[in-house]
MOPAC internal coordinates of N, CA, C and O (Angstrom, degrees):
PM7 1SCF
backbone

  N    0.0000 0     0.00 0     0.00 0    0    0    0
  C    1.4410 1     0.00 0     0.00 0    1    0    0
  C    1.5202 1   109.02 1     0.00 0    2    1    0
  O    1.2310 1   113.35 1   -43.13 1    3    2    1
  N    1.5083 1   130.18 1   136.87 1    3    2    1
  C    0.8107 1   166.28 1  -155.29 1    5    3    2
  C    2.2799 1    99.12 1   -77.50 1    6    5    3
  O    1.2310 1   125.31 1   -71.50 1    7    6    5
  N    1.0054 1   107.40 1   108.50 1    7    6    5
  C    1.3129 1   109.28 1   162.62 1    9    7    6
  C    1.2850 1   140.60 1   -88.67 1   10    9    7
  O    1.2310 1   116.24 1   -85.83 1   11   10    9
  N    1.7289 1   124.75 1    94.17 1   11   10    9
  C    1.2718 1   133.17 1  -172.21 1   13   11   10
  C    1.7784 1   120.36 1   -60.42 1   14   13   11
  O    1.2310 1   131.64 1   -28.28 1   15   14   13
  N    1.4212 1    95.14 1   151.72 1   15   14   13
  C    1.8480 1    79.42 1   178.60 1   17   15   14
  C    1.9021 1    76.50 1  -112.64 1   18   17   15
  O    1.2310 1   127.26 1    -2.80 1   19   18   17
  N    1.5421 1   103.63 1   177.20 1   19   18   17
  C    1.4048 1   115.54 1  -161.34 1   21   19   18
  C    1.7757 1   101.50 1   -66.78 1   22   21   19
  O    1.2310 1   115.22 1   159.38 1   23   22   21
  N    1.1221 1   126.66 1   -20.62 1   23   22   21
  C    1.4412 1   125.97 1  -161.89 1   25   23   22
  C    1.5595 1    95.47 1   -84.37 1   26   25   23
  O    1.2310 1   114.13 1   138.68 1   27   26   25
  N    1.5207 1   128.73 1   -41.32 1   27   26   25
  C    1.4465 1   141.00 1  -142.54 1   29   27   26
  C    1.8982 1    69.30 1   -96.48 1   30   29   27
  O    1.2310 1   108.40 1   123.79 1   31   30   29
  N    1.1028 1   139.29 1   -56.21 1   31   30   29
  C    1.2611 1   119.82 1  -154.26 1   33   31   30
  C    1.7506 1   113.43 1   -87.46 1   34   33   31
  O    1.2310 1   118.18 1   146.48 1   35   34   33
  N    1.2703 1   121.08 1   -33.52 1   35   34   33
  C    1.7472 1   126.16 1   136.69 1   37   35   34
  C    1.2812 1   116.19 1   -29.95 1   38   37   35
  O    1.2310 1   111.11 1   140.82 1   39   38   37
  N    1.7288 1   134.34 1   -39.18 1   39   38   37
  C    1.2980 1   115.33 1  -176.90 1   41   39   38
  C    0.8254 1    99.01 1   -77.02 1   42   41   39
  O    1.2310 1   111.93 1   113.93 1   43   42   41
  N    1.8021 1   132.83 1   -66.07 1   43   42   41
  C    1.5567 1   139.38 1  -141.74 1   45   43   42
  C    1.6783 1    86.60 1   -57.84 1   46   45   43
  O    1.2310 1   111.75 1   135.24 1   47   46   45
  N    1.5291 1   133.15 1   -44.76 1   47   46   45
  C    1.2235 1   140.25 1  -130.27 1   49   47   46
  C    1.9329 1    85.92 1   -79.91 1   50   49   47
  O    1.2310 1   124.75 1   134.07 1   51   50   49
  N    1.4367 1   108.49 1   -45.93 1   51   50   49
  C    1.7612 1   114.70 1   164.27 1   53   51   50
  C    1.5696 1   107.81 1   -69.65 1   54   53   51
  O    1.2310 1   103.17 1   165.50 1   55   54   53
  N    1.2386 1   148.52 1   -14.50 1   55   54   53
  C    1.3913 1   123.32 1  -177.94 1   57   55   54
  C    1.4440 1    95.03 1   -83.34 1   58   57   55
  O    1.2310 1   116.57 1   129.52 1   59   58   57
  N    1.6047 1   124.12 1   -50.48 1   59   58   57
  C    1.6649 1   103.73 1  -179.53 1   61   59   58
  C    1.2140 1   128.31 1   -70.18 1   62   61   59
  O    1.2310 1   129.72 1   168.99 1   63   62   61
  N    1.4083 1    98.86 1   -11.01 1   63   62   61
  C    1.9076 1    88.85 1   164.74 1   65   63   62
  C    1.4786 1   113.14 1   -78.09 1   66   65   63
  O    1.2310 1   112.46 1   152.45 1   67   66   65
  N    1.0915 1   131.83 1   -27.55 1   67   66   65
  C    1.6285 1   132.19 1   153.93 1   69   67   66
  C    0.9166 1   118.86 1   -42.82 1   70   69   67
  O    1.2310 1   119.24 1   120.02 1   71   70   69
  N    1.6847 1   119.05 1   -59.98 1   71   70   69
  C    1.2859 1   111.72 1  -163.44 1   73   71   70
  C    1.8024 1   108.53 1   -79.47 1   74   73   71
  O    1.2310 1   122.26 1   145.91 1   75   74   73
  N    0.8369 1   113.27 1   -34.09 1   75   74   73
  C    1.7611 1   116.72 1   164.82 1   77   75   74
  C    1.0627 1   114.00 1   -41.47 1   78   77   75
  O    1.2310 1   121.60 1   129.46 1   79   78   77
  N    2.1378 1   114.55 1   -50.54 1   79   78   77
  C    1.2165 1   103.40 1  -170.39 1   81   79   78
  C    2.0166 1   108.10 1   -83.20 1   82   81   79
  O    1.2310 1   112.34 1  -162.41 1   83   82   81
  N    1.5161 1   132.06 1    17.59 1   83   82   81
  C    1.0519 1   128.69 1  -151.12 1   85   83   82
  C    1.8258 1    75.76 1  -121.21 1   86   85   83
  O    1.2310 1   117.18 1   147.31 1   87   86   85
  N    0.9448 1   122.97 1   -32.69 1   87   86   85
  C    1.5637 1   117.74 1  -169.21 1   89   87   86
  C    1.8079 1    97.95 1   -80.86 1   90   89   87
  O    1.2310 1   121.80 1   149.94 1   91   90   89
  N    1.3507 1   114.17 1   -30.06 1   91   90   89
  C    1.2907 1   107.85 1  -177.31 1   93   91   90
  C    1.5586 1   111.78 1   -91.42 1   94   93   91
  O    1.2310 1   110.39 1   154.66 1   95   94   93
  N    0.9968 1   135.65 1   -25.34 1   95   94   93
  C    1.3845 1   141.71 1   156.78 1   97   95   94
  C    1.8159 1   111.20 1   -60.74 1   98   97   95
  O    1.2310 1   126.93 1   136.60 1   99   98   97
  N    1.7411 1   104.27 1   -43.40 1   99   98   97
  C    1.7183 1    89.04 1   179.34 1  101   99   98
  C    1.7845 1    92.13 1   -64.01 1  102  101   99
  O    1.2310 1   116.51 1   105.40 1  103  102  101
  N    0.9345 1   124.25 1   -74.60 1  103  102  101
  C    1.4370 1   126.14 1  -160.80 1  105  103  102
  C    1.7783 1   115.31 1   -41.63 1  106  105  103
  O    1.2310 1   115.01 1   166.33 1  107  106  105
  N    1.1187 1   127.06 1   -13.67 1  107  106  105
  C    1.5427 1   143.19 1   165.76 1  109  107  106
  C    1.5329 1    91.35 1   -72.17 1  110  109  107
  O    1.2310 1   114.59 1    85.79 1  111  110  109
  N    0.9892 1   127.85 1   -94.21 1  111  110  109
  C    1.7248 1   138.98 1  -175.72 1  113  111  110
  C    1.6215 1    99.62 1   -22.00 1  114  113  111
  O    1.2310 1   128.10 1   109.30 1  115  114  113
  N    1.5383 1   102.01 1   -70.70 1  115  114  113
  C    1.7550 1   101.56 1  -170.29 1  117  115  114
  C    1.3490 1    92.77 1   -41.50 1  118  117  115
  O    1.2310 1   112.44 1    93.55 1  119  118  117
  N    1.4542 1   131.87 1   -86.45 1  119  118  117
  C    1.8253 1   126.38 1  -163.88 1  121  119  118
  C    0.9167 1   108.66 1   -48.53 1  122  121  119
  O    1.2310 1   108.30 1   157.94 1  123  122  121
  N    1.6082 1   139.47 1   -22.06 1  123  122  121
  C    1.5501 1   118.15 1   167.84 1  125  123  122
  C    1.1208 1   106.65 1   -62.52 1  126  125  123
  O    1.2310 1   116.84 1   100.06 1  127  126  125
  N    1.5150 1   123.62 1   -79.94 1  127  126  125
  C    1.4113 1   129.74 1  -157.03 1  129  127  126
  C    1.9132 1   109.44 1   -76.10 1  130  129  127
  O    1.2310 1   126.25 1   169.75 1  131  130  129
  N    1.1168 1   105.59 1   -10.25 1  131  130  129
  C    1.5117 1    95.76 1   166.69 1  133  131  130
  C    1.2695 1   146.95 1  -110.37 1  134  133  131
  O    1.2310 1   124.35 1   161.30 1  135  134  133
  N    1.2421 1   109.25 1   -18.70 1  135  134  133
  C    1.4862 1   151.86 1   150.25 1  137  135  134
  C    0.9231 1   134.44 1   -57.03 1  138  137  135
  O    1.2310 1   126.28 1   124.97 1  139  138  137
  N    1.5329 1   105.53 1   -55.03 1  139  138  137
  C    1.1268 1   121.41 1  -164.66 1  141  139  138
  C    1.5433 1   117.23 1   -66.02 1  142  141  139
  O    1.2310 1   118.12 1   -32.30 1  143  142  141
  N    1.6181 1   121.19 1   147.70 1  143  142  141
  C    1.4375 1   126.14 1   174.63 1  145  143  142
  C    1.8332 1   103.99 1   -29.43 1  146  145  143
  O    1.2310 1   129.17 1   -42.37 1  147  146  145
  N    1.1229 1    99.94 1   137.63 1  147  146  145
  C    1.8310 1   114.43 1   170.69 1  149  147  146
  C    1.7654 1   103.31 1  -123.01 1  150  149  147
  O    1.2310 1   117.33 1  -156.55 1  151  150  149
  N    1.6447 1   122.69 1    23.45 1  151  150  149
  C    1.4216 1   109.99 1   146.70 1  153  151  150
  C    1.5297 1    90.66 1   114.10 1  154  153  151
  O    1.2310 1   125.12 1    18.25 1  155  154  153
  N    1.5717 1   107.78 1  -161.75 1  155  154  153
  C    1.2794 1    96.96 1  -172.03 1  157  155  154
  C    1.6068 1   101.45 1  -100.28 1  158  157  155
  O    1.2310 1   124.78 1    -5.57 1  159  158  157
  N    1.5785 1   108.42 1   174.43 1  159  158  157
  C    1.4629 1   118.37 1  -153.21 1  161  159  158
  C    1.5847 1   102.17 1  -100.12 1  162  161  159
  O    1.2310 1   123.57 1   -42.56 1  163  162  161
  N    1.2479 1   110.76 1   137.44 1  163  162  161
  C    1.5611 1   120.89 1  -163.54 1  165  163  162
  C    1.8470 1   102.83 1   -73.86 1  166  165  163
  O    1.2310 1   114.37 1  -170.36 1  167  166  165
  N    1.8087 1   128.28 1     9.64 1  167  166  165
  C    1.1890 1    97.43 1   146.83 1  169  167  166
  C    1.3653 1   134.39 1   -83.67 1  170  169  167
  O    1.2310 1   111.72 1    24.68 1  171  170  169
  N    1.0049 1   133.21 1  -155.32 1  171  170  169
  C    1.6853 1   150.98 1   130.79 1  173  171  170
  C    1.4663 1   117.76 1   -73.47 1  174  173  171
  O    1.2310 1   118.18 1   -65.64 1  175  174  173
  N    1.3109 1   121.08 1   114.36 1  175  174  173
  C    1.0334 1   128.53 1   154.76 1  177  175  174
  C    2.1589 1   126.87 1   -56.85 1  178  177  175
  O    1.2310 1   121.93 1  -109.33 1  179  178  177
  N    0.8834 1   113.91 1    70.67 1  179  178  177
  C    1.6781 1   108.78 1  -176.51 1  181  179  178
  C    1.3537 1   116.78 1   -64.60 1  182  181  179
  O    1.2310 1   110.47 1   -34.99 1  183  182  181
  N    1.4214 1   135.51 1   145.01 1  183  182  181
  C    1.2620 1   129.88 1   143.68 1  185  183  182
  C    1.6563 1   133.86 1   -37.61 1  186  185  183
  O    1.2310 1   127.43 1   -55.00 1  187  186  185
  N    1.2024 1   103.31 1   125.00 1  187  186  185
  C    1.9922 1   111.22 1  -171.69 1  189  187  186
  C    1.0294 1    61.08 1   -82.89 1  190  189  187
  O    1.2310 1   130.52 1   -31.59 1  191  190  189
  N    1.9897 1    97.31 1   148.41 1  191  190  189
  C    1.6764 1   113.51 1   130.17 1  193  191  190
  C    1.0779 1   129.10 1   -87.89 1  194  193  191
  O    1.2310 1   118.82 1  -179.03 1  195  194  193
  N    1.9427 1   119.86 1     0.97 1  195  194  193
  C    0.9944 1   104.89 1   171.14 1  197  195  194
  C    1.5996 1   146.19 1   -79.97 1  198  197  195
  O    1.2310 1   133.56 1   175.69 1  199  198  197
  N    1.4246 1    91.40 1    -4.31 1  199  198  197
  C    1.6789 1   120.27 1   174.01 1  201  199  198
  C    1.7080 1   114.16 1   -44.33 1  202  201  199
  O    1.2310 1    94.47 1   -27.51 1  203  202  201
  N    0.7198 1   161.95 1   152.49 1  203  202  201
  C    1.0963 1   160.74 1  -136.22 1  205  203  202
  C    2.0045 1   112.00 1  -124.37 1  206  205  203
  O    1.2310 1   125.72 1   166.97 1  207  206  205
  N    1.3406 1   106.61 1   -13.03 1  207  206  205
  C    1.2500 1   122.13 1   173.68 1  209  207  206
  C    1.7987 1   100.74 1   -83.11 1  210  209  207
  O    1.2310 1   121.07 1   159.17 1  211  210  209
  N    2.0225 1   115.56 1   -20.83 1  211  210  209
  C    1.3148 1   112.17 1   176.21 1  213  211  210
  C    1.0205 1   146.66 1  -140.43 1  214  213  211
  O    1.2310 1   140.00 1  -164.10 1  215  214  213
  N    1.8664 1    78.81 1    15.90 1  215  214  213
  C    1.4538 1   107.32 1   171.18 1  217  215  214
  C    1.6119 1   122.30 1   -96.00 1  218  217  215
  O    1.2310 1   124.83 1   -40.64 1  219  218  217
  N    1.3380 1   108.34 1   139.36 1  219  218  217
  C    1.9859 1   112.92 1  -176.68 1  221  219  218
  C    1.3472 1    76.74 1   -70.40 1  222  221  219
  O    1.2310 1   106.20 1    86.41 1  223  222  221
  N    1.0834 1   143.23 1   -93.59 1  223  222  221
  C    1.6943 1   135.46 1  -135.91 1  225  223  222
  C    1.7322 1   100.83 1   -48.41 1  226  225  223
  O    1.2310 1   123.74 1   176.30 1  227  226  225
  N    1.1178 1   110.44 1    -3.70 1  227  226  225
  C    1.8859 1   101.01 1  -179.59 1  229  227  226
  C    2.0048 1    94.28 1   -88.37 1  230  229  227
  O    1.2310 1   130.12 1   162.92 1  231  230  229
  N    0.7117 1    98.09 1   -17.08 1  231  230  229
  C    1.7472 1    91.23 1  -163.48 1  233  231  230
  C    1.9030 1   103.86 1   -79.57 1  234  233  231
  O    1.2310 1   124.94 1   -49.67 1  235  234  233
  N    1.0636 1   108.12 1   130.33 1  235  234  233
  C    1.4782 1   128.67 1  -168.67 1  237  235  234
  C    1.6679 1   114.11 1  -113.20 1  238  237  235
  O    1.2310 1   117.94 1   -53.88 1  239  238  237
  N    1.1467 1   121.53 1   126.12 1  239  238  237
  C    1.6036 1   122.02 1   176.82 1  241  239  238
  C    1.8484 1   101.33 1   -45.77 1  242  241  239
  O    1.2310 1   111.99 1     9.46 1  243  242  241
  N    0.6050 1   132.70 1  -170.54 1  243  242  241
  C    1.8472 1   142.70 1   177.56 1  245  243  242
  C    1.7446 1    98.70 1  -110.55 1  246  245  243
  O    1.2310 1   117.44 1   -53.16 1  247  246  245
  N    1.0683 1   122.48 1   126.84 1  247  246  245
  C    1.1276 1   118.66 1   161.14 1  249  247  246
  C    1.9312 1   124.72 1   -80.95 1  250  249  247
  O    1.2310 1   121.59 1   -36.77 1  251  250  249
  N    1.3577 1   114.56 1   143.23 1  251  250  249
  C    1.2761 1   101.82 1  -160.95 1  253  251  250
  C    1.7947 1   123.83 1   -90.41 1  254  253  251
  O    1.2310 1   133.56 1  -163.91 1  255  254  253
  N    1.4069 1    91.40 1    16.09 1  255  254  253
  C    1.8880 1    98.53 1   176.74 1  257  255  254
  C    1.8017 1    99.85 1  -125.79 1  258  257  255
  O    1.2310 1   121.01 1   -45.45 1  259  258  257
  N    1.3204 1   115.67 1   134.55 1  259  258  257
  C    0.9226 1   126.04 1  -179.83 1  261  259  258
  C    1.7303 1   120.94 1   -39.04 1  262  261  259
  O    1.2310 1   114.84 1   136.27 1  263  262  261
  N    1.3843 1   127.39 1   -43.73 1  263  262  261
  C    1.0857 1   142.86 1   150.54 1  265  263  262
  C    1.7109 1   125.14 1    -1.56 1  266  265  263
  O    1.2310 1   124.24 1   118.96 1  267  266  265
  N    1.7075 1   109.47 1   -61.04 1  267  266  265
  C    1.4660 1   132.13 1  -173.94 1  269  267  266
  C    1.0810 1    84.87 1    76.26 1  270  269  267
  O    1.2310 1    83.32 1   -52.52 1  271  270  269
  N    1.3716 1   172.23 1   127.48 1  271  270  269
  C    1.2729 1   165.82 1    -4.42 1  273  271  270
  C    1.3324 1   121.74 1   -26.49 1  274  273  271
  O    1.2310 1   118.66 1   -28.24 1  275  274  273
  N    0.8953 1   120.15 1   151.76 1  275  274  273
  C    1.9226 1   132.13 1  -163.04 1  277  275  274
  C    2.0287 1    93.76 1  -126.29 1  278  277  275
  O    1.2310 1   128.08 1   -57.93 1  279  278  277
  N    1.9052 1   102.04 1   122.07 1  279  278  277
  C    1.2191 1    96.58 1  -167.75 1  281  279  278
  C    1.6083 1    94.32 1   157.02 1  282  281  279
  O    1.2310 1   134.95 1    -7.83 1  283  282  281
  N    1.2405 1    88.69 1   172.17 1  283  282  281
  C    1.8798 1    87.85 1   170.22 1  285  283  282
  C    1.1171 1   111.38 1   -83.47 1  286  285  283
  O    1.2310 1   125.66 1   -74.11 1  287  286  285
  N    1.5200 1   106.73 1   105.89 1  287  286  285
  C    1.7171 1   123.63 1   156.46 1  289  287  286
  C    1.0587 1    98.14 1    71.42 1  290  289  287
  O    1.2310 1   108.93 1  -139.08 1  291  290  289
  N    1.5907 1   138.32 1    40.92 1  291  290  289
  C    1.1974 1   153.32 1   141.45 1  293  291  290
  C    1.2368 1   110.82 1   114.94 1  294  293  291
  O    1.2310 1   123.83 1   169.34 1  295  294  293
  N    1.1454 1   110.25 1   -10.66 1  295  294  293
  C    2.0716 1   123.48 1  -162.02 1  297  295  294
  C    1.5184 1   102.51 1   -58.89 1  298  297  295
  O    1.2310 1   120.10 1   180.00 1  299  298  297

């Protein structure tokens, strides 16, 4: 094995902190610019009817005790 003097082991000790920080900066950029949202989407959004604001099967008689429970007198 190879014997460093303190300067030779300070550099290498700065090239992988570069290169770590160059892999984490490419990979920031790629998800910005490649990933990233491109705006809004060329369909139409339509109304479901199955949503419950437009669906008949969502609509419910009123129950008559404050509660909404089904029972004697809401219990």
């Amino acid at each position: 094995m190879e014997h460093l003097t303190h300067g030779e082991s300070a550099l290498r000790t700065w090239l992988w902190i570069a290169a770590l920080l160059g892999i984490i900066l490419f990979k920031g950029f790629y998800s910005f610019f490649v990933v990233s949202d491109m705006g809004q989407p060329t369909w139409s959004y339509r109304p479901i009817q199955d949503v419950p604001a437009s669906s008949a099967y969502a609509v419910y008689p009123p129950l008559p005790y404050p509660q909404h429970v089904r029972g004697n007198k809401g219990e």
